[in-house]
N, C-alpha and C positions, 0 to 999 in steps of 0.2 A: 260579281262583287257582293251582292248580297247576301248568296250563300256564305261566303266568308264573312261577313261580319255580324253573322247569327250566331257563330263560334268563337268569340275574341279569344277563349284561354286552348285554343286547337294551332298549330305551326303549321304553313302550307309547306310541302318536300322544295329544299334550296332549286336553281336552275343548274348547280353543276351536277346532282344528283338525276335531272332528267337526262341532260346529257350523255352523262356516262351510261345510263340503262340501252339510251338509243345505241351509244354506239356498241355494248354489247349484244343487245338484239340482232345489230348488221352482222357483227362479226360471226356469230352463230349461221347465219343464211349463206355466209360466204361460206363457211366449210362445212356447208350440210346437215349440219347437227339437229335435231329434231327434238330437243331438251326445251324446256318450256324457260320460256324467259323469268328472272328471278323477279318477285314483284319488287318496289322501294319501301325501304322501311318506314310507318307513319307512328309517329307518339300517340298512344292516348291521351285523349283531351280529360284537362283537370277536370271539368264540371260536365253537366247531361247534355246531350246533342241539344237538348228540345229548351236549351237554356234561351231566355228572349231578351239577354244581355247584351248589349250590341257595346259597352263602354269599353274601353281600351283600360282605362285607367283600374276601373275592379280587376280586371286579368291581371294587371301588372302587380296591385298590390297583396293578391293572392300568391305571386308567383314570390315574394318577398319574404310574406307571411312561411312560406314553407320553407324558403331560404333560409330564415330565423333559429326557427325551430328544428333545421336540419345542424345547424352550427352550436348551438347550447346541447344536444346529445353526447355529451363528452363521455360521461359514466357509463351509458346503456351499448347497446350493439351500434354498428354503424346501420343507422339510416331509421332507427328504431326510437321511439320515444313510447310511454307509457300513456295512458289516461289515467284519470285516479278513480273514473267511474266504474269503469268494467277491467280493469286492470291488465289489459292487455297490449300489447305493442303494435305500433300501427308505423307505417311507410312515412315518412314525414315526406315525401316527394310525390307520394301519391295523397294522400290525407289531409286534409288544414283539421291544426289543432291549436286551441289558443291556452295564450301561457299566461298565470295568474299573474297582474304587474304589484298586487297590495303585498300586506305585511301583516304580521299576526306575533302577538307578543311570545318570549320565550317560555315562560310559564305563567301559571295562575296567580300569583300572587303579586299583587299590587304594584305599579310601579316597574314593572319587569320591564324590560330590555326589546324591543320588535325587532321582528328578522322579516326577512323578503319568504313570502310564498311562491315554491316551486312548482304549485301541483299544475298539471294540463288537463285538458278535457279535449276531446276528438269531436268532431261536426256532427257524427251519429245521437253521441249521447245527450249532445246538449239540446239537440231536433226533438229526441227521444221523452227526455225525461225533464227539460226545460222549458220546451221550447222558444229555443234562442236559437237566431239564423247564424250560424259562424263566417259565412262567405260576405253576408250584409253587414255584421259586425267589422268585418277588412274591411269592405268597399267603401264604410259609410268612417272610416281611419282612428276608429273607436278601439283598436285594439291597445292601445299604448295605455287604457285607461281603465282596462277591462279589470274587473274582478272577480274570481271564483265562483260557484256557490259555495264553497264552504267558507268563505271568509265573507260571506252574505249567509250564515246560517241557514241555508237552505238546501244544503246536500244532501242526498239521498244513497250513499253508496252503502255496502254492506258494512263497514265499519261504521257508521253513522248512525243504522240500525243496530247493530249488538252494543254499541254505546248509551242507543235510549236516546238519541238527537235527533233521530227521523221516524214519523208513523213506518209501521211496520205495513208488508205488502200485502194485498189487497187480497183476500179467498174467497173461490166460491162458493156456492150456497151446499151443502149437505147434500150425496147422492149427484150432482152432476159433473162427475169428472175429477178433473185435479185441477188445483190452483192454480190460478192465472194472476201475475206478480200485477201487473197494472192493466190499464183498459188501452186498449188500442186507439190512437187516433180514428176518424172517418174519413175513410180511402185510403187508409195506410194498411202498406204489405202486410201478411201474420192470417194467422188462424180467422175465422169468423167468429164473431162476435153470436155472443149468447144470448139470449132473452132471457128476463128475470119470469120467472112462475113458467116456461114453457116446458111441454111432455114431449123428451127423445123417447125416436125409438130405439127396441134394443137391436135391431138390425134393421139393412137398409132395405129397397122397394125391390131390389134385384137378387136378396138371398133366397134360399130354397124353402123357406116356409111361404113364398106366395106360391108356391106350386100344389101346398094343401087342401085336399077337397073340402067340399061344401059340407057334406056328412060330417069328416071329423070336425068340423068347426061347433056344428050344431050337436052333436054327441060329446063334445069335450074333451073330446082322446084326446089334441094337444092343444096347446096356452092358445087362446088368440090375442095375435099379434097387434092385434088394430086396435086393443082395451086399453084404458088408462094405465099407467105406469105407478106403483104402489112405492110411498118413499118411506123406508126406513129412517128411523131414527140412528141418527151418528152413532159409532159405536165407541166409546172411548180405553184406552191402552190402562189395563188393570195388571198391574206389576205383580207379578207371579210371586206368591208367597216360597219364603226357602223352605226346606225341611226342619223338625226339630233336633238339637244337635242329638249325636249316638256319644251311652256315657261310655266310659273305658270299661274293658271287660275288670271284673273284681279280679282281686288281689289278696290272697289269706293272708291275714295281719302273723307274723310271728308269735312265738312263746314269749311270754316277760314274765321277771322274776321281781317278787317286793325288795326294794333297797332293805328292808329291816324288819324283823321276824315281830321285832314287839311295837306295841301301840301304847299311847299316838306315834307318828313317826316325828321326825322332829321338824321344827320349822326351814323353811329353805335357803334362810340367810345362815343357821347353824348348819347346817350340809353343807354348805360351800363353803364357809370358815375351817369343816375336817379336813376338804378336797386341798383346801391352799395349804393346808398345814403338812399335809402329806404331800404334794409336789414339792415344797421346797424344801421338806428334809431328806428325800429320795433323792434333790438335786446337787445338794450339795454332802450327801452323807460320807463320800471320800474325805473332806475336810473334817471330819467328826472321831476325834480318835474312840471317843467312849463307847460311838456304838460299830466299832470295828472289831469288837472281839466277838470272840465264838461261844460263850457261854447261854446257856440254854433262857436266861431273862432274855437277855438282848436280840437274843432270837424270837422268842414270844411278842415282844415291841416290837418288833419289827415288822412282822408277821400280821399284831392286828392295827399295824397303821396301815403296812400296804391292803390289806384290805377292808381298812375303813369298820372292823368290826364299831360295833357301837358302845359293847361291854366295856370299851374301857373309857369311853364319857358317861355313864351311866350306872358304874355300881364305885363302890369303897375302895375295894381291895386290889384294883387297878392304877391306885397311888404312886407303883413304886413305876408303874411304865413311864404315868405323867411325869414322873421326876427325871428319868431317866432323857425324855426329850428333852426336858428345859436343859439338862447337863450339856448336851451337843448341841442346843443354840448357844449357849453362854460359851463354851469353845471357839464359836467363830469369831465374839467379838476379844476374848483373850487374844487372839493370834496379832492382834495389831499390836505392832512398835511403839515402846511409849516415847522415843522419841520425836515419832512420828505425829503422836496425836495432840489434837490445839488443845489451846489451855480453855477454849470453854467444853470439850470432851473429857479433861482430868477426871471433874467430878463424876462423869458418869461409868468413868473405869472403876475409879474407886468402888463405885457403887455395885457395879459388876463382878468385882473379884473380893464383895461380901456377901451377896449371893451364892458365889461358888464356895466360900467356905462354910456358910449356910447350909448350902447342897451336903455338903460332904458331910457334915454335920449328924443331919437329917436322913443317910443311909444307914447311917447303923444307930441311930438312936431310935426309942419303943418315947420316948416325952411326945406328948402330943404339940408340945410349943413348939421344940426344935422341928417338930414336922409340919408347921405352920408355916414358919420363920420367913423361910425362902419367896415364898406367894404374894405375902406382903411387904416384903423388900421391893418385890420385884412391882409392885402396884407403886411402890411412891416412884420407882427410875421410869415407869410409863407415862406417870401425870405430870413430872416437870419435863418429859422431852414430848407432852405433847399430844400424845399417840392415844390417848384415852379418853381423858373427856370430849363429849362430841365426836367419840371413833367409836373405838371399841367398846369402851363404856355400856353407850346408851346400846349396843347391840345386846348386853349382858341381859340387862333390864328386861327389853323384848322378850328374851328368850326364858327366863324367870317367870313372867308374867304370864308365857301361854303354858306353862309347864303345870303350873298353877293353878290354871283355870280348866284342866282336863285332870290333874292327879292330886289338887286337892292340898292346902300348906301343909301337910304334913308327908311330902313324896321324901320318898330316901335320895331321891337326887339332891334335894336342900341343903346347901350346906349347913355345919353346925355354926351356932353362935360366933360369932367371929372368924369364923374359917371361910376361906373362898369354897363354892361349890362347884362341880364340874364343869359349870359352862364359865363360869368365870376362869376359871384356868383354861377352859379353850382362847377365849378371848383372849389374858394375857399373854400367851404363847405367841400367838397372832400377832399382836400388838410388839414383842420384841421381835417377831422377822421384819416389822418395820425397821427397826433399829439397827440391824444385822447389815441393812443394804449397806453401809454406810462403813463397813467393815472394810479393809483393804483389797485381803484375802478373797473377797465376794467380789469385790470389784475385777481383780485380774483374771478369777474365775470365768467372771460371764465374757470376759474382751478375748478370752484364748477360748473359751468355747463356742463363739461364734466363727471364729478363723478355723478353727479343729472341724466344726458339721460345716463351713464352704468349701474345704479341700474333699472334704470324707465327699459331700456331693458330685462333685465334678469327677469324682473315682468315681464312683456308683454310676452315675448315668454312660462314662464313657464302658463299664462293665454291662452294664444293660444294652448298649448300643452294640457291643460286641458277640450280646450272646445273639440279640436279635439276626444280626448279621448270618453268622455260625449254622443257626435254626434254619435259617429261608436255605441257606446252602446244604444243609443236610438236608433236607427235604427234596428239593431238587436231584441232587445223588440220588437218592431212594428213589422217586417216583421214574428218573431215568431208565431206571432196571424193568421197568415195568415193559412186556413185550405185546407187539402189536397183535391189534385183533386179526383171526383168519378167517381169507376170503374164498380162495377154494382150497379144496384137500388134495394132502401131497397123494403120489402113490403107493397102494397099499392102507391107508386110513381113510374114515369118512371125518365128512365136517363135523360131528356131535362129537367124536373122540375128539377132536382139535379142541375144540369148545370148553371140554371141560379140563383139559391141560389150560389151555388160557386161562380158564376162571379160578384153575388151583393156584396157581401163578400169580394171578394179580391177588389173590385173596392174602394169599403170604407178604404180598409186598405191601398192602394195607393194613396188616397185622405188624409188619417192620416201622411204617408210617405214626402207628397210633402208639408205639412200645416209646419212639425216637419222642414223640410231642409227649407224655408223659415229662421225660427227661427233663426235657425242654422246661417244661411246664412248674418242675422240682426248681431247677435253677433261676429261673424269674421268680419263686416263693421266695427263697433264699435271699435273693436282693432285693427283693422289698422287703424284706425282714429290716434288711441293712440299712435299708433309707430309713425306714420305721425309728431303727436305735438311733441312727444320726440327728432325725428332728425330735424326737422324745426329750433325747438327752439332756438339751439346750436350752430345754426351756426356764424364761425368767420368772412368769407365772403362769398360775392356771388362771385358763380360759376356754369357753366353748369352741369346739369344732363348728358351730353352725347350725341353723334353722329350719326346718321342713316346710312345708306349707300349710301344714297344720297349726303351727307355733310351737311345735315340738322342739328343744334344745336337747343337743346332743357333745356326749363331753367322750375322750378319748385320753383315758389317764397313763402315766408313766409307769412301765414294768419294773418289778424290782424281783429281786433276789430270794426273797422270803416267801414269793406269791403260790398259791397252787392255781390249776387250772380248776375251772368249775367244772367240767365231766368227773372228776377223783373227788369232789366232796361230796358229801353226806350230808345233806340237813336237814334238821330237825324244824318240830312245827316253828319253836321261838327262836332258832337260829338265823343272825345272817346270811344274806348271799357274799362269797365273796366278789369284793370289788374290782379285784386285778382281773386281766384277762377277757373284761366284761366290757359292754357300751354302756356308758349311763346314761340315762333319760332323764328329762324334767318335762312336764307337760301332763295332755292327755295321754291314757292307756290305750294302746292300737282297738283293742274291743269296743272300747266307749267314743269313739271317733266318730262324728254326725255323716259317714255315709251311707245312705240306702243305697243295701244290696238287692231287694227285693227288686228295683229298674232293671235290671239285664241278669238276673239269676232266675232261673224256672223254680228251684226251690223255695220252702219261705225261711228255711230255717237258718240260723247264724252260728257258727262255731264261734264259741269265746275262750276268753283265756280265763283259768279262774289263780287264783294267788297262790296255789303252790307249781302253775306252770301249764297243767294238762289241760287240753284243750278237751269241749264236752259240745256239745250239741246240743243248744237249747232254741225251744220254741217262743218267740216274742211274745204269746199270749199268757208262758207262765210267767214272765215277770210282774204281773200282777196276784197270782199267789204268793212271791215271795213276801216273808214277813217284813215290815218297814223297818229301820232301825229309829228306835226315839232320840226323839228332839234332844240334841244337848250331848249324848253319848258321843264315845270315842268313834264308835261304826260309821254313826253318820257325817260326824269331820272327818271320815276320811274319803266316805262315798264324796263328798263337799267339797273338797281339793281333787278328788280325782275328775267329778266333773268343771270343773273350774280353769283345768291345767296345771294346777299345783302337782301331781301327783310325782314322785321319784320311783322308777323303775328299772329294769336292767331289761340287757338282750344278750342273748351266748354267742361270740360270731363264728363259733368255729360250727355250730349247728346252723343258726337259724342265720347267720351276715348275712346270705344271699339273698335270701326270703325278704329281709328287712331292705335292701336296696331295692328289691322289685316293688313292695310295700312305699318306700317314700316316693319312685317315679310315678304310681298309682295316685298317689296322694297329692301332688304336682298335677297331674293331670285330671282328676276327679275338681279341683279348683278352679280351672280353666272351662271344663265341662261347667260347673254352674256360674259362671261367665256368662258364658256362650248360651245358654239355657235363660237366666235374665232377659237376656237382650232380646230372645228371641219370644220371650212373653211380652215385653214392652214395644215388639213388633206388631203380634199378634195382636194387640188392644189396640194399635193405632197410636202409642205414643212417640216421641221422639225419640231415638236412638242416643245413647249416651257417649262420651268419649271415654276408651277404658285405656285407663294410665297402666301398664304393667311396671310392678316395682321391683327393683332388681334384685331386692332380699328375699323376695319366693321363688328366687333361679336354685335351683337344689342341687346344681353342675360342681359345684365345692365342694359341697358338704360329701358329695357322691365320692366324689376321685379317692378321698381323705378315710371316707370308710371303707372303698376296697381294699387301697393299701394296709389298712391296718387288719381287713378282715385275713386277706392274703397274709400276712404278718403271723397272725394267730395260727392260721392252718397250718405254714412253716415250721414254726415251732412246736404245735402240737406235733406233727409228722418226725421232727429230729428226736424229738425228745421218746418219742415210741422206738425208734430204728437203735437211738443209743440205749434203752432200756432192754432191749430186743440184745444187743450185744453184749450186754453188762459194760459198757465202756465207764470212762472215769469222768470225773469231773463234773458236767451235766447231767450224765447217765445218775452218778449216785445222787445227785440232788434232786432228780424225779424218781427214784426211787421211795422217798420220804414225801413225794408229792412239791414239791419246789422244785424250782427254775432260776440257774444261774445265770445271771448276766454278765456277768466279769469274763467268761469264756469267751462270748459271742465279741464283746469290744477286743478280747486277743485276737480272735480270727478273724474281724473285720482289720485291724493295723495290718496282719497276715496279707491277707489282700490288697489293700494300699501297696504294700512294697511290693507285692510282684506283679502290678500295674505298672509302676514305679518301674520296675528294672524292665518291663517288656516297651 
């Protein structure tokens, strides 16, 4: 009896379970069997043998406890609950764990709402790291009242520590070992506890350095083992510096060409006032009956707007071209219905069709009045609709004012007494395309020529799609032919004859290969030529193509009719380049661009561009020979703008496009590179790393696509226009023959291909 009741939470085995084992026992003796009788199965007891519990009542209410906490497992596995200390699952039938009975509010802020805490804790951990008795807490019926430690602030689990709500655990001292999280109770299971200030050894009394003689000990040949132990100082984690970035290999800048032979050039807001003036009479010059004929004037205007020569803002005797455009603006706004126009537009008809008899006037009269007349007509229909004071106007002024201050009040640009001067007639020109929108004729113009380039589109890509298609299959045919390598030789030949029969053979078939991508190659020019006329065509103004990383802007002008190619022109020192055919720039000059090639070039020397194109070889250290230009001169406003990014320049793309696309991805990357090179000096000094915003206006992914098309574009046409010259053909042929390029053919043979899209 006493043995039993040293174990209150132990079951002794039922009396029908002795029974039954006896009578199995017999039964085995009766038929001989010599199998060892099965023992009866006994539970493990809840708590230690050597428990000195002798109470009924603690057993019982432990046996409850785990009853409890075996029925609230609903979420978890069966028979499984968590602790929130060591986050493990533990046997709720083997295990007492007790369950938080408090509350804890729903959030931080005031007044909040309390909920019931769920968390448990297992007997180990609360012995462990509490110590709280879990078995004494049942027996003594404390459980129903119990609370947590962390609803007592005093939890210690590892979210507690990475939260900063519990000292962090406990380390050893430097040099003995590894960290030991807490101290071990006295007489509790675990490692042996450590003495503070004690010397281990580095092996134990049973390794093979006690086998060492007495000699080597006193000669020193090896360590002795029995010496004090020498403590180093900690050693701390010194984060491995990166390398510095590698900059991108250089990239020779292209050839450029000055927009304008003579000096000063003109200011930037007058440049883009010629640019607009010429896309939108390029755009709408079908509406224009005056300058549809064939006479050798309207060819010369025509000629030096598309290419922007300068001669005709700039001298006298360039009058009759200025007249001639203002004639084919004032046609667009004739073509409107005067029934159609409101009665506060009357007056400004009226006023427009005294202009055109003004105009007309003014063609064949030598009176300097009548050749006035028009200009200033056209100045008062500008200042009541608006368009002038505070527009164009104050542009005039500007451009007056710096003309002046480099050429001096007595330039021949000035106009005479009472006569408008050439910049004033740019302006007014300017000033009535404002007027012009408003035109009917202009209006239905741009609504059918956006529907015109989305159909021409959707033809073009599905052509592009088909040639893509065509190509991958022709190639495939080709390379099919191709025969396999040989492995041994037939009879009668050796492997080296086989060998060079194979290698004649494929050599032919990748001769057929490179003939076929050629082709290939001609027909994707072609259609991008086609995309190229489609979005040219349509345009309502001008505008930049887009930004480099430099700050470079780059413009991508409309072809016309009249244009030459710049490989057929000749020019002289004070001649323009022309402007068709070309990329314009505004900015800095590729040469004068702030990158050190000296970083990744062996050489030291730089190839620059000088202004009439040829690239030269000079040494950095003569730029201090060179003579300075004086203060004040036109030399040095222009050295001044060009280092500034004012400068206006050109690029050829049928020569240098490709050049100049590997040049802007250089220049993209050369920017990144001193990025990456900052930060890594701000590393280097130990300061804090900065956050780099990347802006999405120095993504050069646009600007890219936009110039191959058009470089591809260029090369197209160059190439037809050699091949129809080459045959003497008509049409195109004879207009490159005189150095111009028609585009009236190309919109024929583009419809040409719509339809037999169309009918395929």
């Amino acid at each position: 009896m006493a043995k039993a009741a040293s174990s209150p939470l132990s079951s002794a085995a039922p009396a029908s379970d002795v029974e039954m084992e006896d009578k199995d026992s017999s039964a085995q003796q009766q038929n001989g069997s010599t199998r060892k009788p099965r023992e009866a199965t006994k539970k493990r007891p809840a708590v230690d043998a050597g428990s000195d519990s002798s109470d009924d009542e603690e057993a019982t209410a432990i046996s409850r406890a785990k009853a409890k906490n075996s029925a609230v497992s609903n979420s978890s596995k069966a028979g499984q609950l968590y602790c929130h200390q060591d986050h493990t699952g533990h046997d709720a039938a083997k295990e007492v764990l007790l369950r938080c009975t408090g509350s804890k509010p729903v959030s931080t802020k005031p007044g909040a709402p309390h909920k019931a805490c769920i968390l448990m804790y297992c007997e180990k951990c609360l012995k462990k790291h509490y110590e709280e008795d879990a078995r004494k807490i049942i027996a003594q019926g404390e459980q129903d009242e119990w609370k947590c430690p962390s609803c007592r602030n005093i939890c210690s689990c590892s979210s507690a520590i990475a939260a900063g709500e519990a000292p962090p655990p406990k380390r050893a001292p430097p040099g003995q070992g590894k960290s030991i999280q807490y101290s071990r109770a006295e007489g509790a299971k675990g490692k042996k506890r450590r003495v503070k200030n004690a010397v281990h050894r580095g092996d134990s009394d049973s390794s093979l350095s006690s086998l060492d003689s007495d000699e080597e000990r006193r000669g020193g040949g090896l360590p002795n083992r029995n010496a004090p132990r020498i403590k180093h100082p900690a050693t701390t984690n010194v984060k491995r510096a990166s390398p510095p970035p590698r900059p991108p290999k250089t990239v020779e800048p292209p050839k450029t060409f000055p927009l304008a032979g003579v000096s000063p050039t003109p200011s930037t807001s007058s440049i883009l006032a010629r640019l607009h003036l010429r896309a939108f009479v390029l755009r709408f010059l079908p509406l224009m009956p005056s300058l549809q004929g064939s006479s050798m004037k309207v060819t010369q205007v025509l000629t030096y707007l598309s290419d922007d020569l300068l001669w005709m803002w700039s001298r006298r005797d360039a009058e009759y071209a200025q007249r001639i455009l203002l004639r084919g603006l004032l046609e667009l706004i004739e073509k409107e219905d005067e029934a159609d126009i409101f009665a506060e537009r009357q007056s400004r008809r009226s006023m427009v069709d005294l202009v055109d008899n003004q105009m007309k006037r003014a063609m064949t009269s030598s009176n300097r009045e009548e050749v006035v007349k028009p200009w200033l007509t056209l100045r008062e229909i500008v200042e009541a609709e608006e368009v002038w004071n505070g527009g164009w106007g104050d542009r005039v002024t500007e451009w007056e004012l710096e003309r002046e201050e480099f050429e001096g009040p007595e330039s021949e640009l000035r106009g005479r007494k009472g006569e408008p001067g050439p910049d004033e007639k740019l302006a007014l020109l300017c000033a009535l395309i404002e007027l012009t929108y408003n035109a009917e004729c202009v209006r239905q113009n741009l609504i059918e020529g956006v529907e015109t380039e989305k159909q021409t589109m959707v033809a073009l890509n599905k052509k592009k799609f088909k040639q893509r298609h065509d190509w991958n299959e022709t190639k495939q045919t080709i390379l099919a032919k191709k025969p396999p390598k040989p492995t041994a030789p037939s009879k009668g030949t050796t492997l080296v004859k086989l060998a060079e029969v194979w290698r004649s053979e494929v050599q032919e078939i990748d001769e057929e290969v490179a003939e076929a991508e050629k082709e290939s190659q001609k027909e994707t020019f072609e259609i991008q030529r086609y995309i190229y006329l489609a979005q040219s065509s349509n345009r309502i103004r001008f505008a930049s193509s887009g930004k480099d990383a430099k700050g470079n802007t780059y413009y991508l002008l409309s072809p016309c009719n009249h244009s030459s190619f710049p490989s057929n022109s000749t020019l002289g020192i004070n001649d323009d380049y022309p402007l068709s055919w070309s990329i314009l720039i505004h900015g800095t000059p590729f040469d004068l661009s702030p990158v050190d090639t000296s970083t990744n070039n062996k050489s030291k020397t730089k190839k620059l561009t000088n202004g009439n194109g040829n690239g030269a070889t000079e040494d950095p250290s003569a730029e201090d020979k060179k003579p300075v230009a004086a203060i004040g001169s036109v030399e040095e406003r222009e050295v001044s703008r060009a280092k500034n990014g004012d400068a206006w320049f050109l690029v050829d793309p049928e020569k240098e496009g490709d050049l100049m696309i590997e040049w802007i991805e250089y220049a993209a990357k050369w920017v990144s590179y001193e990025r990456k090179k900052a930060a890594y000096e701000r590393q280097k000094e130990g300061k804090p790393e900065l956050a780099v915003i990347e802006d999405p206006k120095e993504d050069p992914s646009e600007l890219l696509n936009q110039l191959r098309v058009y470089v591809e574009y260029v090369k197209a046409a160059r190439e037809l226009a050699k091949v129809e010259a080459k045959n003497k053909g008509k049409g195109r042929a004879a207009a490159m023959k005189d150095k111009t390029y028609t585009v009236e053919s190309d919109e024929d043979e583009l419809d040409d291909d719509e339809d037999e899209l169309d009918s395929d």
